[in-house]
N, C-alpha and C positions, 0 to 999 in steps of 0.2 A: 504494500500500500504506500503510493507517495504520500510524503509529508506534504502539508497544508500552511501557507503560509495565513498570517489573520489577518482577518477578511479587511478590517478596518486600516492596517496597514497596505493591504495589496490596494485599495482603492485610492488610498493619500499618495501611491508612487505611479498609479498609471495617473492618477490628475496631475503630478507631478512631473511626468514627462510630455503630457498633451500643451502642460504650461511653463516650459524652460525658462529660466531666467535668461538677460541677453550672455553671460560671463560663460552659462551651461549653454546655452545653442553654439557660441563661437567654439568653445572646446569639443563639443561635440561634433562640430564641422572638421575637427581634425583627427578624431579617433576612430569615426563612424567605419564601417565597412572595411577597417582591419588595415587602412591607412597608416599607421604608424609602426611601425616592423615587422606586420603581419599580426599584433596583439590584437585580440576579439575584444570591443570592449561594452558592456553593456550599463545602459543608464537605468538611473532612480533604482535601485536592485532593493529586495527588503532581504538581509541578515538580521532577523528576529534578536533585536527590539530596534531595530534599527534601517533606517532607510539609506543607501548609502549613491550619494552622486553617480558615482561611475564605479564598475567594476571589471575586472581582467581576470578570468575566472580559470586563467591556466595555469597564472601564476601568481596567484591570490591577493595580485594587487587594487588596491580603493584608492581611489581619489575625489578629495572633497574639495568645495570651493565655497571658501568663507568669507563671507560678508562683513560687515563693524559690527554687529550685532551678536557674533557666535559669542559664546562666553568661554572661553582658554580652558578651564575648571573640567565642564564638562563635556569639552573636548578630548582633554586628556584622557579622563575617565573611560569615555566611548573606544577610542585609540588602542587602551590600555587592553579592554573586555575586549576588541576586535582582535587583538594578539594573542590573545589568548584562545582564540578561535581557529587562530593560522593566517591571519591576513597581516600584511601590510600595507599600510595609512600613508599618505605625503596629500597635503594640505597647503593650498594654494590661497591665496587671496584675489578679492574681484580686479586689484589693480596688477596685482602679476596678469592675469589673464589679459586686461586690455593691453599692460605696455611692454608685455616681455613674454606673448605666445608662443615664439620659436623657443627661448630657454627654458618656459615649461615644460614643452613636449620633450624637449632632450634630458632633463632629468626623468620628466616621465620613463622616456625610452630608456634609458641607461638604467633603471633602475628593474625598471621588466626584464630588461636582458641580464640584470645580477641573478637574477631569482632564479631558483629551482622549478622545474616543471610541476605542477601538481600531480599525483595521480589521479587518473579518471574512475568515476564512482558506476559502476554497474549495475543495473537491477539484478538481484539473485536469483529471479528466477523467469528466464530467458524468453520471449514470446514464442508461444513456438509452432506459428507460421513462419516467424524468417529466422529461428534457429533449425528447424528442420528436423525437433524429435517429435 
């Protein structure tokens, strides 16, 4: 049985990508469709209890984009509980993304290409029209 994400979050992250901010459209104009080293990268993702900007789900990298408003505190906190989960965090601000997009994406990238591959999670038990028992 898949897991289910909640309901009330799955809805806050598809309105969350139908309504990008401009900081999230422009970055996403450079991530989108595997542009950036070949990294898959997908938006508004929900990691229970959390909604996360962008996600690169090979090599368990997040990236978020914070506004004046985030509060450092429970950032950290979020950050902290996300690593502890296997992911990697790098956090951008709205003015890096307006005035320094090329040296985002290159930490971006250099940062995917440090990382380890994840391994791929399988269903245990195989459909089996196209496993063929």
């Amino acid at each position: 049985m898949a897991l289910r994400i909640d309901a009330k979050l799955g809805l806050y992250a598809r309105n969350m990508r139908r309504e990008p901010t401009d900081y999230e459209r422009r970055l996403w104009s450079a991530l989108r469709a595997s542009q950036l080293g070949g990294f898959k990268f997908r938006r508004q993702t929900v990691i229970e209890p959390y909604i996360c900007d962008f996600l690169c789900p090979s090599v368990g990298l997040i990236i978020e984009i914070d506004d004046d408003r985030h509060d450092p505190i429970k950032d950290r906190d979020r950050d902290f509980d996300l690593a502890h989960q296997g992911y990697v965090v790098l956090r951008f601000s709205n003015a890096d993304i307006r005035d320094n997009l090329d040296g985002v994406l290159t930490v971006i990238l250099d940062r995917a290409n440090a990382l380890p591959q994840r391994q791929k999670i399988t269903h245990p038990n195989p459909s089996l029209g196209r496993e063929g028992l």
